[in-house]
C-alpha positions as CSV (number, residue, x, y, z in Angstrom):
1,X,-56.2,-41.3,-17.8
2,X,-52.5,-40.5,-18.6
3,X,-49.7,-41.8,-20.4
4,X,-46.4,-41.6,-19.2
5,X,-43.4,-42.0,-21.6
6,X,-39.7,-41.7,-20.2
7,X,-38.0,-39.1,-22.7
8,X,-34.3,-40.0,-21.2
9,X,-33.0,-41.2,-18.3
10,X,-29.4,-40.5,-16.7
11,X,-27.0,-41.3,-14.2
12,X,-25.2,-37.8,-13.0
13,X,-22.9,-39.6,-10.2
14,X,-23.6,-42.6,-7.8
15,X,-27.1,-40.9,-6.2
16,X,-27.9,-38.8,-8.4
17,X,-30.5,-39.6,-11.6
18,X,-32.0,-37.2,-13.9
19,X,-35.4,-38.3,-15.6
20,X,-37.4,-36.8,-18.4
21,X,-41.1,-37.8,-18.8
22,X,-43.9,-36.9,-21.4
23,X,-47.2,-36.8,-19.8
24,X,-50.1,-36.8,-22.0
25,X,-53.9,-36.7,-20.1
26,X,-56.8,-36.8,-21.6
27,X,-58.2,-33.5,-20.0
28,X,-55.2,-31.9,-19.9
29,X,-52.6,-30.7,-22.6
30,X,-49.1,-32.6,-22.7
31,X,-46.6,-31.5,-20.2
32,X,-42.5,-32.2,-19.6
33,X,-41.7,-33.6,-16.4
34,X,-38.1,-33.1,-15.6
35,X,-37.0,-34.8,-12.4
36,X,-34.1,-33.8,-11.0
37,X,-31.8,-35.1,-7.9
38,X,-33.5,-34.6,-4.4
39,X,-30.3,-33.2,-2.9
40,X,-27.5,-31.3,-4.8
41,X,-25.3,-32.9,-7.0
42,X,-21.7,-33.0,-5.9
43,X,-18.6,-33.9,-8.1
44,X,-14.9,-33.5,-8.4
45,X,-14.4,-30.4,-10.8
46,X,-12.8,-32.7,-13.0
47,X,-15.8,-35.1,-13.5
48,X,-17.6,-31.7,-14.0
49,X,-17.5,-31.4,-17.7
50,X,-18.7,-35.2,-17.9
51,X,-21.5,-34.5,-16.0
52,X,-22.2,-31.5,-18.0
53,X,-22.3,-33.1,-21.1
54,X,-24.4,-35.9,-19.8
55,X,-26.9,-32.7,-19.0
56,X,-26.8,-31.6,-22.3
57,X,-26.7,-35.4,-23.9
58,X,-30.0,-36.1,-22.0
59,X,-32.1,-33.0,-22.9
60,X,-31.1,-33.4,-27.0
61,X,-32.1,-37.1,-26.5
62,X,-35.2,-36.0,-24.4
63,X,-36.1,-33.0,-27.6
64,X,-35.8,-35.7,-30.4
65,X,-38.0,-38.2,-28.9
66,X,-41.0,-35.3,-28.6
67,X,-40.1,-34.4,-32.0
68,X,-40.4,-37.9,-33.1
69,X,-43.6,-38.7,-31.5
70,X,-45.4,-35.2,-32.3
71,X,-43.9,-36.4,-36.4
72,X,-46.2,-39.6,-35.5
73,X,-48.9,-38.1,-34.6
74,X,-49.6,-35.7,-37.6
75,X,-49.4,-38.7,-40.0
């Protein structure tokens, strides 16, 4: 049995969508899933920076919710 706990989630443009998933198995030790666009991800070089950020934005987001729930557990 698994359980599956989205991280952060993100628009980059109109079709593309960047998820982050714990996965925690009973058998198994936890694991990161980052899921990332199907095809490449195109933008105008000006939207680049946004996009970039939103990159960086989701990971930090995705790293303080592990570090939350791994605080939870060692209570």
């Amino acid at each position: 049995m698994s359980k599956v706990t989205t991280l952060a989630e993100g628009q980059l443009t109109a079709v593309g969508t960047i998820t982050i998933e714990l996965v925690e198995a009973d058998e198994t030790p936890a694991v990161v899933i980052v899921t990332w666009p199907a095809k490449p991800t195109v933008c105008h070089p000006r939207r680049f920076p946004d996009v970039a950020a939103m990159v960086a934005r989701l990971f930090a987001s995705a790293s303080t919710a592990v570090s939350r729930i791994n605080a939870r557990k060692r209570l």
